[in-house]
PyMOL Python script that loads the backbone (N, CA, C, O; Angstrom):
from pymol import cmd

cmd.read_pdbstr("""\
ATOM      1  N   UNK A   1      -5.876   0.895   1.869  1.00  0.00           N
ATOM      2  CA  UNK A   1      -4.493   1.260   2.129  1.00  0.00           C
ATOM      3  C   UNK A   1      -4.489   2.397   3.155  1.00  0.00           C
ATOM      4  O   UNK A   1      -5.244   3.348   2.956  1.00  0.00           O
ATOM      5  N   UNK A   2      -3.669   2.377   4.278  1.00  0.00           N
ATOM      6  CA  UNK A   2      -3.490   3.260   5.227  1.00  0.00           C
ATOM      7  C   UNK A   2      -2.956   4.556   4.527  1.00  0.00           C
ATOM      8  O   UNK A   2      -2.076   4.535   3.666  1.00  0.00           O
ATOM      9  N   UNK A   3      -3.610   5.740   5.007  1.00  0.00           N
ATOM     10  CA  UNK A   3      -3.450   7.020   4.560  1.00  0.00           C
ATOM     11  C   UNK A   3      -1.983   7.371   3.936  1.00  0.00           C
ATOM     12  O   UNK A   3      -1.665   7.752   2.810  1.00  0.00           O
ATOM     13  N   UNK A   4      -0.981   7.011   5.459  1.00  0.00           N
ATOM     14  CA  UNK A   4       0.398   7.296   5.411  1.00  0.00           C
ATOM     15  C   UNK A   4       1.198   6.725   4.386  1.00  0.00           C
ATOM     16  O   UNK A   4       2.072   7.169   3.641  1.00  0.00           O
ATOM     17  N   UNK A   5       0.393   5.070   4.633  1.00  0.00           N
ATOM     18  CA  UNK A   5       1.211   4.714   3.572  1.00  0.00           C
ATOM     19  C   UNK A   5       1.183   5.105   1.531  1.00  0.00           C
ATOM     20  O   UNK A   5       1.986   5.182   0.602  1.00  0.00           O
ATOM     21  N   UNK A   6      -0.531   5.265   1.818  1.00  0.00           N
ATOM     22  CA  UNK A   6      -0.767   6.401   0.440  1.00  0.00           C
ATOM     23  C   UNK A   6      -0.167   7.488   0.118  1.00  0.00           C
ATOM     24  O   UNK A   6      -0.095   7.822  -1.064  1.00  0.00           O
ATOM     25  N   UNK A   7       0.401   8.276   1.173  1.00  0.00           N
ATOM     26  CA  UNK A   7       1.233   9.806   1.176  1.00  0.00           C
ATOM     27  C   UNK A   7       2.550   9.163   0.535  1.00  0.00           C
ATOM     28  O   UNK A   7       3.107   9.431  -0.529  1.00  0.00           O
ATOM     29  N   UNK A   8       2.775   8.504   1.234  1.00  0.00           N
ATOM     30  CA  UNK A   8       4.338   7.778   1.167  1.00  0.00           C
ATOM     31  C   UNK A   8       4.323   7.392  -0.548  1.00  0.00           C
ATOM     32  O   UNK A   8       5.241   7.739  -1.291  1.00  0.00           O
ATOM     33  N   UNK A   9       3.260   6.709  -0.960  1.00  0.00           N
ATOM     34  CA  UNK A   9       3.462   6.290  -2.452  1.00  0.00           C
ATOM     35  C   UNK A   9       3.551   7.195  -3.277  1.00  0.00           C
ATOM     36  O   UNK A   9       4.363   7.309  -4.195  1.00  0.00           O
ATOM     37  N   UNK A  10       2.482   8.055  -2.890  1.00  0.00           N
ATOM     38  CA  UNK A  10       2.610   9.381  -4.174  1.00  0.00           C
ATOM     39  C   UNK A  10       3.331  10.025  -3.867  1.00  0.00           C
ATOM     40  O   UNK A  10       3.173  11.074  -4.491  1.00  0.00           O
ATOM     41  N   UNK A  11       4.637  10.129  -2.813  1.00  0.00           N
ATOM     42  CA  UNK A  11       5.069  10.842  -2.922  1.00  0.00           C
ATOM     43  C   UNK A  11       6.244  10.387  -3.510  1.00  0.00           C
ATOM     44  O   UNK A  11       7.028  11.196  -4.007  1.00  0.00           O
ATOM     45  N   UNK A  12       6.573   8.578  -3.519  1.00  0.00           N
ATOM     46  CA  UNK A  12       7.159   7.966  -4.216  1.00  0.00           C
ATOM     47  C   UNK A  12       7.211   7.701  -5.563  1.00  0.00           C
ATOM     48  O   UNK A  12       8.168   7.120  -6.074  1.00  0.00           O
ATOM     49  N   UNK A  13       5.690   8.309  -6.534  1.00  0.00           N
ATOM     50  CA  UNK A  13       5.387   8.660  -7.860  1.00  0.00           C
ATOM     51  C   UNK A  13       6.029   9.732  -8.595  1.00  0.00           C
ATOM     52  O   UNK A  13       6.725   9.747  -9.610  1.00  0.00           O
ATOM     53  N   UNK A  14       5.506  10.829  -7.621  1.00  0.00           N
ATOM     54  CA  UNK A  14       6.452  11.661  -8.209  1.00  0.00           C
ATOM     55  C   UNK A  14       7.757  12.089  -8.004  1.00  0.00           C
ATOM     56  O   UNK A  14       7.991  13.247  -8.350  1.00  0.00           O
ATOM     57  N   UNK A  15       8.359  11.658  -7.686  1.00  0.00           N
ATOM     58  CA  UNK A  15       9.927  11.888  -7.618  1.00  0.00           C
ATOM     59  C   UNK A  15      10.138  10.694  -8.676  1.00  0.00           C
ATOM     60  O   UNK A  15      11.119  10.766  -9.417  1.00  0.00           O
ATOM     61  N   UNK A  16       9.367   9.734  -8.767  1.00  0.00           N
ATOM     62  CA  UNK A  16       9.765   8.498  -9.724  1.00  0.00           C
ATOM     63  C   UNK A  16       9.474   9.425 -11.382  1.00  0.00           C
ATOM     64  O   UNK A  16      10.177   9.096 -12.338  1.00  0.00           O
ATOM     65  N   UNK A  17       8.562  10.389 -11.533  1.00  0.00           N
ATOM     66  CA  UNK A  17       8.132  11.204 -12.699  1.00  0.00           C
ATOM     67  C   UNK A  17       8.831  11.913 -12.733  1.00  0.00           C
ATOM     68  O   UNK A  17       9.133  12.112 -13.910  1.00  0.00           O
ATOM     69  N   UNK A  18       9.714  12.909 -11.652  1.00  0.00           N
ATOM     70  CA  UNK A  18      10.796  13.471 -12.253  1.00  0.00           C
ATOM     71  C   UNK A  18      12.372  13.046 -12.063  1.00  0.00           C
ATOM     72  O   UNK A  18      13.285  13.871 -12.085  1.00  0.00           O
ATOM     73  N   UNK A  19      12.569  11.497 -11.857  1.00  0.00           N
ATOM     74  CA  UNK A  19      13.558  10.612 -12.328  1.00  0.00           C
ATOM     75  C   UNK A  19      13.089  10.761 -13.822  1.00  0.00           C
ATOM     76  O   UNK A  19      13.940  11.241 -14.570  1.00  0.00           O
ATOM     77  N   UNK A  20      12.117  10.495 -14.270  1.00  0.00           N
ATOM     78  CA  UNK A  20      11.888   9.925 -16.072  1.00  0.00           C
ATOM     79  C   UNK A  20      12.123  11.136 -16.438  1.00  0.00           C
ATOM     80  O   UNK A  20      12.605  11.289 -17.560  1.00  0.00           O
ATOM     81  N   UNK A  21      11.871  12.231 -15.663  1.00  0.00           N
ATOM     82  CA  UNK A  21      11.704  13.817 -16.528  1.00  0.00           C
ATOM     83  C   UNK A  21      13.461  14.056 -17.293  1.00  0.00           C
ATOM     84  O   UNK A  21      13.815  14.551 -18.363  1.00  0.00           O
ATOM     85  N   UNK A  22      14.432  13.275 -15.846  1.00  0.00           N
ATOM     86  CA  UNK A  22      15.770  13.570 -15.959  1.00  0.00           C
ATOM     87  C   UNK A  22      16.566  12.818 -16.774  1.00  0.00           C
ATOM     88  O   UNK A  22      17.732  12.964 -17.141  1.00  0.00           O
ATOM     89  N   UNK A  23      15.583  11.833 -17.036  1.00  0.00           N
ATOM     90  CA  UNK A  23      16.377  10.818 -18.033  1.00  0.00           C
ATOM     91  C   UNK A  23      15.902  11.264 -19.487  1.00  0.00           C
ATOM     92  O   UNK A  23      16.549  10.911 -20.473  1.00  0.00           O
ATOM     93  N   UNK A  24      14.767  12.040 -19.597  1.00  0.00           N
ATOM     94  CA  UNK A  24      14.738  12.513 -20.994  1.00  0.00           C
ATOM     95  C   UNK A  24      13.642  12.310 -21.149  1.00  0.00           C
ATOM     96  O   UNK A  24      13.360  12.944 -22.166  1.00  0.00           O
ATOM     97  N   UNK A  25      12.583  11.707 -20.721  1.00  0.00           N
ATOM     98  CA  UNK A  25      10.576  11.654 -21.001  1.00  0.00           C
ATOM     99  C   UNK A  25      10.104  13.172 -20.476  1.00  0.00           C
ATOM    100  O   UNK A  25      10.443  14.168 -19.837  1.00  0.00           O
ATOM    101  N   UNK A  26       8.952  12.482 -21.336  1.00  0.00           N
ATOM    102  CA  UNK A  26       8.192  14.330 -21.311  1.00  0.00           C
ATOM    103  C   UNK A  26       7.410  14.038 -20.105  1.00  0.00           C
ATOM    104  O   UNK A  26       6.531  13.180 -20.182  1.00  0.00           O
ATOM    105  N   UNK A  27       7.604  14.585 -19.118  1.00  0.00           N
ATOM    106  CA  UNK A  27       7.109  13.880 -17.758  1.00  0.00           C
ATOM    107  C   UNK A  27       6.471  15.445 -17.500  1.00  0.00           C
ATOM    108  O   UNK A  27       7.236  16.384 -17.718  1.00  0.00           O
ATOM    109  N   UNK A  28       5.050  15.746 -17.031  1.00  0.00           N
ATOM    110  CA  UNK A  28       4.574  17.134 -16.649  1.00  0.00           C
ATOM    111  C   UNK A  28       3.913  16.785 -15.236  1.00  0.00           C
ATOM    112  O   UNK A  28       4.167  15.714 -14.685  1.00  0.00           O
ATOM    113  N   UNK A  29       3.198  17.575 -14.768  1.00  0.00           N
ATOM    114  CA  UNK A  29       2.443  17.330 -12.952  1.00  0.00           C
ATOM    115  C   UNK A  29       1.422  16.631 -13.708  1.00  0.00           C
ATOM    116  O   UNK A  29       1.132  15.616 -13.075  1.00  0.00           O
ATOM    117  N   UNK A  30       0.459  16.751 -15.232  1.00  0.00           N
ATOM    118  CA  UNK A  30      -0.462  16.141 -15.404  1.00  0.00           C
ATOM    119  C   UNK A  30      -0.067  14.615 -15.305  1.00  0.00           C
ATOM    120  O   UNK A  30      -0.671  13.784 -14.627  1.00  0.00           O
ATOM    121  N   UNK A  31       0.572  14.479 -15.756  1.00  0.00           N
ATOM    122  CA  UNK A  31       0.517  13.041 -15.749  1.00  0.00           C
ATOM    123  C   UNK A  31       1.269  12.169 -14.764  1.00  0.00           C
ATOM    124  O   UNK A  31       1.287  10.954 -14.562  1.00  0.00           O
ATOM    125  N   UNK A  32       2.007  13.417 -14.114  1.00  0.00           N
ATOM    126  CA  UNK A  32       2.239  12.588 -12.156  1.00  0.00           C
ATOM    127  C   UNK A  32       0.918  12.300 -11.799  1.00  0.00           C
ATOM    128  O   UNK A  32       0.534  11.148 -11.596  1.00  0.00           O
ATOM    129  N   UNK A  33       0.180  13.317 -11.709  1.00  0.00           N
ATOM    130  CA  UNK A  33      -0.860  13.205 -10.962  1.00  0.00           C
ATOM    131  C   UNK A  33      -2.071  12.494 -11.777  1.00  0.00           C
ATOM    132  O   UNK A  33      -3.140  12.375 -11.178  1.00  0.00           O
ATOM    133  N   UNK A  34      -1.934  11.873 -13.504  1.00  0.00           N
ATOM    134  CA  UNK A  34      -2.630  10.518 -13.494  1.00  0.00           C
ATOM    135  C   UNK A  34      -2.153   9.273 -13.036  1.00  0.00           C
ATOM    136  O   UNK A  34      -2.875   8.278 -13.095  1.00  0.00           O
ATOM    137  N   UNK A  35      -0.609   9.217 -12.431  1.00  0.00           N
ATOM    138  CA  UNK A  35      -0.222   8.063 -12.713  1.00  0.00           C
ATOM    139  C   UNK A  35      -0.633   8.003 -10.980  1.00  0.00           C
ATOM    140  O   UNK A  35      -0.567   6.866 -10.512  1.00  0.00           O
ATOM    141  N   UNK A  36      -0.962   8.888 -10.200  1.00  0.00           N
ATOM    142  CA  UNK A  36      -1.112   8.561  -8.661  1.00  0.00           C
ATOM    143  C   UNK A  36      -2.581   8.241  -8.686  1.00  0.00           C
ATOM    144  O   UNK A  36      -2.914   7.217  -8.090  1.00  0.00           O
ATOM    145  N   UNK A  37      -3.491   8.935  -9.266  1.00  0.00           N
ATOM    146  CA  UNK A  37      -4.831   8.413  -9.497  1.00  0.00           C
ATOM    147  C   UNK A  37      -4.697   6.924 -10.116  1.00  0.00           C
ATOM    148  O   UNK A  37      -4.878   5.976  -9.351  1.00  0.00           O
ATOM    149  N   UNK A  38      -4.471   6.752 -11.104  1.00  0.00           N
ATOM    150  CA  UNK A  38      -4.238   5.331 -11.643  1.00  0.00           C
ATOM    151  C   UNK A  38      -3.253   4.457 -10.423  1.00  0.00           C
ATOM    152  O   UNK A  38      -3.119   3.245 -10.588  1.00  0.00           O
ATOM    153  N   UNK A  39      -2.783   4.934  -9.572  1.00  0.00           N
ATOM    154  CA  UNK A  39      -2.172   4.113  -8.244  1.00  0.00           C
ATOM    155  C   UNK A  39      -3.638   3.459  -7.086  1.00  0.00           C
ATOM    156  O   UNK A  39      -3.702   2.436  -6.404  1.00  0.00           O
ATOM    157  N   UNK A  40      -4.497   4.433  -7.268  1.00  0.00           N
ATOM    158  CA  UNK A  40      -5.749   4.227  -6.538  1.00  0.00           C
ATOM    159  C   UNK A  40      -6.563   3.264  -6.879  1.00  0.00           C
ATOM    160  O   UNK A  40      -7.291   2.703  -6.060  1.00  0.00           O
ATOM    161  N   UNK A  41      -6.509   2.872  -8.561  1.00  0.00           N
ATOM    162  CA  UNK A  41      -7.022   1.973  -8.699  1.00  0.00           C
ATOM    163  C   UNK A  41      -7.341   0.461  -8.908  1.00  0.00           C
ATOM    164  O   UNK A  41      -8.380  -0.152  -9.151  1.00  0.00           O
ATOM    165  N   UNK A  42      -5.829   0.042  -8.690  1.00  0.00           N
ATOM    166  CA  UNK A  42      -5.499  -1.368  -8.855  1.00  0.00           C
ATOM    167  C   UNK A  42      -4.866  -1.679  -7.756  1.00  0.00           C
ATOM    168  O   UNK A  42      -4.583  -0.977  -6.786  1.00  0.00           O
ATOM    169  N   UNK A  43      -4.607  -3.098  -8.039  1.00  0.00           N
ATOM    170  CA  UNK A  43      -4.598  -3.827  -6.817  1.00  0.00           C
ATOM    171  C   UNK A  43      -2.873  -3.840  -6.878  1.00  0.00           C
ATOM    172  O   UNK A  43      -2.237  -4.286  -7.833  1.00  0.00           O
ATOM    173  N   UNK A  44      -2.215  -3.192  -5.518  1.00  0.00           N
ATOM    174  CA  UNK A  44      -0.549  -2.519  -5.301  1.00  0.00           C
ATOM    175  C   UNK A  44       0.240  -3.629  -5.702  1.00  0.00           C
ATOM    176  O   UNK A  44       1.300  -3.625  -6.329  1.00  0.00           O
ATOM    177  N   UNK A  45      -0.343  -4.470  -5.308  1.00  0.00           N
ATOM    178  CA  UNK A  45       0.355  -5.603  -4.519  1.00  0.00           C
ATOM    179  C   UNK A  45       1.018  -6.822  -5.965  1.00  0.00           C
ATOM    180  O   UNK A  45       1.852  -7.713  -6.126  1.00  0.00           O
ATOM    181  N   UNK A  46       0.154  -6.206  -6.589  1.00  0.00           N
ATOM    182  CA  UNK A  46       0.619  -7.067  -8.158  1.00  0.00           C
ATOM    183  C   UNK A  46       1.848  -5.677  -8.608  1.00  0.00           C
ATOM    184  O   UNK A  46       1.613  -4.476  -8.741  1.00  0.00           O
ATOM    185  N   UNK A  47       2.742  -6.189  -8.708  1.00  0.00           N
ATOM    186  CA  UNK A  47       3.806  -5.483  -9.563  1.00  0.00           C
ATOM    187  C   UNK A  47       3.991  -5.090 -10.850  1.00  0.00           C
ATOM    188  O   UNK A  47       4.635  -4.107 -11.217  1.00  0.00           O
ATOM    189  N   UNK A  48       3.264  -6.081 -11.708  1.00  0.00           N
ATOM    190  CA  UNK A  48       3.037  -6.204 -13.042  1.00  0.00           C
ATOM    191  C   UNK A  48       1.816  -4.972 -13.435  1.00  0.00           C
ATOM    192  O   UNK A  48       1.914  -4.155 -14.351  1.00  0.00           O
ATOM    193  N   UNK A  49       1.019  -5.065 -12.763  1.00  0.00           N
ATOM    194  CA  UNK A  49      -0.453  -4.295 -12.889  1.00  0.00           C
ATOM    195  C   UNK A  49       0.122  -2.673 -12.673  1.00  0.00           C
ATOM    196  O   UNK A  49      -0.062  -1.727 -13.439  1.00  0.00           O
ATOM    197  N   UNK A  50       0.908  -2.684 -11.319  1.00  0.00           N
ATOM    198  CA  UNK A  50       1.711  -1.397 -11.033  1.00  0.00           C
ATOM    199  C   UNK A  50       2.288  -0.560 -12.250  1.00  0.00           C
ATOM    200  O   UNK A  50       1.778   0.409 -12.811  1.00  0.00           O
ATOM    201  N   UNK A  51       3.625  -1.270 -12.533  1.00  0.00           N
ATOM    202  CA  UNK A  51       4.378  -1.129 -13.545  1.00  0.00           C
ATOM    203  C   UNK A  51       3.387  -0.510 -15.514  1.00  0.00           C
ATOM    204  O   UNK A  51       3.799   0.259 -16.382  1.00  0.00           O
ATOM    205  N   UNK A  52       2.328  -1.172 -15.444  1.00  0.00           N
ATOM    206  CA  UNK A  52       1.531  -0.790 -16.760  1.00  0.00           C
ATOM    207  C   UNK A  52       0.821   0.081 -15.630  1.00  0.00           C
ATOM    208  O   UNK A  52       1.103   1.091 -16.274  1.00  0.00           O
ATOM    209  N   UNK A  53       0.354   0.441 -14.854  1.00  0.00           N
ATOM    210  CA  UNK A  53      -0.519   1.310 -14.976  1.00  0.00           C
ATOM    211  C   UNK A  53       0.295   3.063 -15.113  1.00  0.00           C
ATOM    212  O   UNK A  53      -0.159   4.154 -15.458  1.00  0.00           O
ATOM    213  N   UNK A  54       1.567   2.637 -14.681  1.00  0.00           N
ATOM    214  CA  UNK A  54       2.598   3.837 -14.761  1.00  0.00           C
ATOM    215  C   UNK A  54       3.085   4.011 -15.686  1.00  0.00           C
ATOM    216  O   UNK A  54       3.552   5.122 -15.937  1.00  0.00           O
ATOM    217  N   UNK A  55       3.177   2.811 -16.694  1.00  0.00           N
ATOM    218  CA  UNK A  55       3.515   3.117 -18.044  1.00  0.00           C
ATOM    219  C   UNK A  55       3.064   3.818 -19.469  1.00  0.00           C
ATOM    220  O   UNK A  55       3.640   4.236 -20.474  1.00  0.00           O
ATOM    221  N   UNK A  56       0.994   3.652 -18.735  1.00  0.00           N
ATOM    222  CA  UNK A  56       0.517   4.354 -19.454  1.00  0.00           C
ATOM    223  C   UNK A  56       0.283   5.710 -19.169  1.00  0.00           C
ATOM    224  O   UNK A  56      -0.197   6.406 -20.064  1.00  0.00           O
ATOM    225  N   UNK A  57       0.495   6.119 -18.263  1.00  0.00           N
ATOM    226  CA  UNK A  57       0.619   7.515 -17.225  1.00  0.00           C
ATOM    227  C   UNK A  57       2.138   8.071 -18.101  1.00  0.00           C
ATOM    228  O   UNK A  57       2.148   9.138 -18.714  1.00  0.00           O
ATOM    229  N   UNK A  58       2.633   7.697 -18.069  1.00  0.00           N
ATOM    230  CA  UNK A  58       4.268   8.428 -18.146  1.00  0.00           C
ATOM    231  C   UNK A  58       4.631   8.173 -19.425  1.00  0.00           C
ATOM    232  O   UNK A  58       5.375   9.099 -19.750  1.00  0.00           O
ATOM    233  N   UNK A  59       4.484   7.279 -20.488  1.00  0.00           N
ATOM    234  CA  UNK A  59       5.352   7.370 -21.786  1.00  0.00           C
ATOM    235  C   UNK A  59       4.145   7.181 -22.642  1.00  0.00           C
ATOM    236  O   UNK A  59       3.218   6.374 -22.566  1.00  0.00           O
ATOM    237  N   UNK A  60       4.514   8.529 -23.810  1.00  0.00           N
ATOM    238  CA  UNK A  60       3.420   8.860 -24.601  1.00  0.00           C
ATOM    239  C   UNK A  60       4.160   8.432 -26.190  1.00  0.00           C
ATOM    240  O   UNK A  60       3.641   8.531 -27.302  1.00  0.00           O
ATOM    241  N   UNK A  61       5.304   8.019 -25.888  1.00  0.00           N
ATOM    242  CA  UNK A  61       6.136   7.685 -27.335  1.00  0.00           C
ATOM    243  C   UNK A  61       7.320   6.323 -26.756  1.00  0.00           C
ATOM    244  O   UNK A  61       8.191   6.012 -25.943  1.00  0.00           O
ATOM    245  N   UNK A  62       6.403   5.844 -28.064  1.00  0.00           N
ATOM    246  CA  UNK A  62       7.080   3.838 -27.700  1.00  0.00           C
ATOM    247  C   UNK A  62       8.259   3.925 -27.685  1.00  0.00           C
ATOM    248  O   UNK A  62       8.771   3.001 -27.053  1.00  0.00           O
ATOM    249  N   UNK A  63       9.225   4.901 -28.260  1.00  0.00           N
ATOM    250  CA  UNK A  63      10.431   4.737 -28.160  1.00  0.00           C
ATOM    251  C   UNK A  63      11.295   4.560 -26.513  1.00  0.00           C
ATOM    252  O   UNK A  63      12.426   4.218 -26.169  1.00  0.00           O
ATOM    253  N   UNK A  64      10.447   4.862 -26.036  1.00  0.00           N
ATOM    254  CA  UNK A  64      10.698   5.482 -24.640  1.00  0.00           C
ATOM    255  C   UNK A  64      10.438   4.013 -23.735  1.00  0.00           C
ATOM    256  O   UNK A  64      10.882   4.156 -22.595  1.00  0.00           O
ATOM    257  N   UNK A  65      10.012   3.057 -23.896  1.00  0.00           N
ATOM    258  CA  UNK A  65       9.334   2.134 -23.306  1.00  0.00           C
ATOM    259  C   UNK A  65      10.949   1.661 -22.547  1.00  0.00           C
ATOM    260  O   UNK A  65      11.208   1.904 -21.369  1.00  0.00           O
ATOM    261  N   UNK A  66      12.036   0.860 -23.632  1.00  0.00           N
ATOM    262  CA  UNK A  66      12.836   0.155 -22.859  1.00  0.00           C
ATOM    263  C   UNK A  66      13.325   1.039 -21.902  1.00  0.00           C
ATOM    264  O   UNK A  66      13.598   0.548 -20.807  1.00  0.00           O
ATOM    265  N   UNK A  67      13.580   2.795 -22.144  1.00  0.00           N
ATOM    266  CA  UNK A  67      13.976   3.406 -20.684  1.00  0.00           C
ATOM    267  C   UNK A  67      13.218   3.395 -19.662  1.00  0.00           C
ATOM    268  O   UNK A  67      13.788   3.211 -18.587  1.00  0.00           O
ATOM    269  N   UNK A  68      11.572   3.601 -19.651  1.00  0.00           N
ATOM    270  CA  UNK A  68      10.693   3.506 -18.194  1.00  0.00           C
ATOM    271  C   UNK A  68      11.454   1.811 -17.865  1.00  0.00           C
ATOM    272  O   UNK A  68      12.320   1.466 -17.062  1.00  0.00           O
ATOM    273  N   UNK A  69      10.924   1.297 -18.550  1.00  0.00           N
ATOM    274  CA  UNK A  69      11.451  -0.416 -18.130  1.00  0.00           C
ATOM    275  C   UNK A  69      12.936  -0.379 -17.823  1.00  0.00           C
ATOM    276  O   UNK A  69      13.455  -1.492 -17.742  1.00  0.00           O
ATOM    277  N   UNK A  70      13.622   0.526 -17.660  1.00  0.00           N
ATOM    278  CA  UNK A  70      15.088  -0.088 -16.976  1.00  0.00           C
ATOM    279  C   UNK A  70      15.107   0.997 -15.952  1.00  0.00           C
ATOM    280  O   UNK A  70      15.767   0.784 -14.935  1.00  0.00           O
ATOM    281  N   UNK A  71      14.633   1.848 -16.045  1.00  0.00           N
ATOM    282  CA  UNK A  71      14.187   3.314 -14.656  1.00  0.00           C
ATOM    283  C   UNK A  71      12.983   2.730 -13.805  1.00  0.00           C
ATOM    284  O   UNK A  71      12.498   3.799 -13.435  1.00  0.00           O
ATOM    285  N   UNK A  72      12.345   1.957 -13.362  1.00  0.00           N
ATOM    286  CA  UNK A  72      10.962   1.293 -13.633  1.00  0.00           C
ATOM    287  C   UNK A  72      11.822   0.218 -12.562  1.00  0.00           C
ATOM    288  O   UNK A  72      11.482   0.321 -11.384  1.00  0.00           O
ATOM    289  N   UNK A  73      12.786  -0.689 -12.838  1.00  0.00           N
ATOM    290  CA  UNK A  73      13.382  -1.589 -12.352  1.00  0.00           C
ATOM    291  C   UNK A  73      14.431  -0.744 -11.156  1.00  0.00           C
ATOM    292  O   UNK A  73      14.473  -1.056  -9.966  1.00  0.00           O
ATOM    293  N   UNK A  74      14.813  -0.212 -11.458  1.00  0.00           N
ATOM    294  CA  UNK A  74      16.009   0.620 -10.827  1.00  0.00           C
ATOM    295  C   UNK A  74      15.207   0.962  -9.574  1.00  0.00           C
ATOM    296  O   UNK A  74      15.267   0.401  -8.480  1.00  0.00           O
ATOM    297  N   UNK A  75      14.479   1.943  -9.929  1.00  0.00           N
ATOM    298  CA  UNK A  75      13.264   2.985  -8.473  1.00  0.00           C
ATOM    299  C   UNK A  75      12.740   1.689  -7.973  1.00  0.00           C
ATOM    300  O   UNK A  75      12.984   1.433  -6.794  1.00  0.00           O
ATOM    301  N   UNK A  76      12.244   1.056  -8.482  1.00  0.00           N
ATOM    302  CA  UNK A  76      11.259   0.255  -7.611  1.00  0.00           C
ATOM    303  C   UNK A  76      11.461  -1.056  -7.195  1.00  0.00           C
ATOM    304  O   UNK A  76      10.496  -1.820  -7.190  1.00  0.00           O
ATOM    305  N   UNK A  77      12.595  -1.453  -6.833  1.00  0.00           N
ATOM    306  CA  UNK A  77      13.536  -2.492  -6.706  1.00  0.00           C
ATOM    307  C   UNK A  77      13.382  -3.052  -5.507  1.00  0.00           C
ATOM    308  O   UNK A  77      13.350  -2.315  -4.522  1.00  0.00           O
ATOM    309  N   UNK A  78      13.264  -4.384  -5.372  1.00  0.00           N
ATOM    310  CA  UNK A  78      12.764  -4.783  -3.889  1.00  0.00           C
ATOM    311  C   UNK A  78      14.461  -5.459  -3.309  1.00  0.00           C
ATOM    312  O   UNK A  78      15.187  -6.427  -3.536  1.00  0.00           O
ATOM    313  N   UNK A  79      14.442  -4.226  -2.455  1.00  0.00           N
ATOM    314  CA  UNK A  79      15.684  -4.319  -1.553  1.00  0.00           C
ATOM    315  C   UNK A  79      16.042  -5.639  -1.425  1.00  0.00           C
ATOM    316  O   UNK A  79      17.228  -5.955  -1.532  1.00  0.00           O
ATOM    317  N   UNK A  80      14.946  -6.687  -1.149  1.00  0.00           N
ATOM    318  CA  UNK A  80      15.409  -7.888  -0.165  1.00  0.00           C
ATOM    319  C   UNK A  80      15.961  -8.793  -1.262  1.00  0.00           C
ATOM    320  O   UNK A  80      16.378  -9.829  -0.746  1.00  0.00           O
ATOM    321  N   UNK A  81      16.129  -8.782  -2.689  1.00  0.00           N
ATOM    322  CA  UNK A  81      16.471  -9.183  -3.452  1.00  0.00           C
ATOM    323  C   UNK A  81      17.826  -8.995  -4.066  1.00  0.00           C
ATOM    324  O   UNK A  81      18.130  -9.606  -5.091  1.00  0.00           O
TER     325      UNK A  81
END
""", "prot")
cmd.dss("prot")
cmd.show_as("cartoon", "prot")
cmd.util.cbc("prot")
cmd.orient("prot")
C-alpha cells in the first residue's frame, strides 16, 4: 500500500475511534493505535476482514457490537452506492 494512502487510512481510523468514543465506547489512543496496526495486517480490500479486525480493536463489551455495526456502516460507506 502506498505510504499516502496508509497516512490517509490511519488517519481515517482514528477519527473513526473517536466517532465510537462520541457515541459512547470506551475508545482510548491504545486501541486506535491497535486497530491501525491490525489495519497493516490484512488484506484492505476485503471489507468483511476490515470491519472484524476493527471490531476487535474497539469494542471490549458485546453490548456495544450492534452500535460499532451501525457506526461501522455509516463511516465507511462506499459513496458509489
Amino acid at each position: 500500500v502506498p505510504t499516502y494512502i496508509q497516512s490517509r487510512l490511519h488517519d481515517a481510523i482514528t477519527v473513526f475511534g473517536r466517532f465510537l468514543r462520541q457515541a459512547g465506547c470506551q475508545i482510548g489512543t491504545g486501541e486506535i493505535m491497535s486497530a491501525i496496526e491490525a489495519s497493516s495486517k490484512i488484506n484492505l480490500s476485503n471489507r468483511e476482514d476490515f470491519r472484524h479486525a476493527l471490531k476487535t480493536c474497539f469494542i471490549t463489551n458485546h453490548k456495544m457490537i450492534p452500535l460499532f455495526d451501525q457506526l461501522f456502516n455509516l463511516y465507511w460507506r462506499n459513496p458509489d452506492k
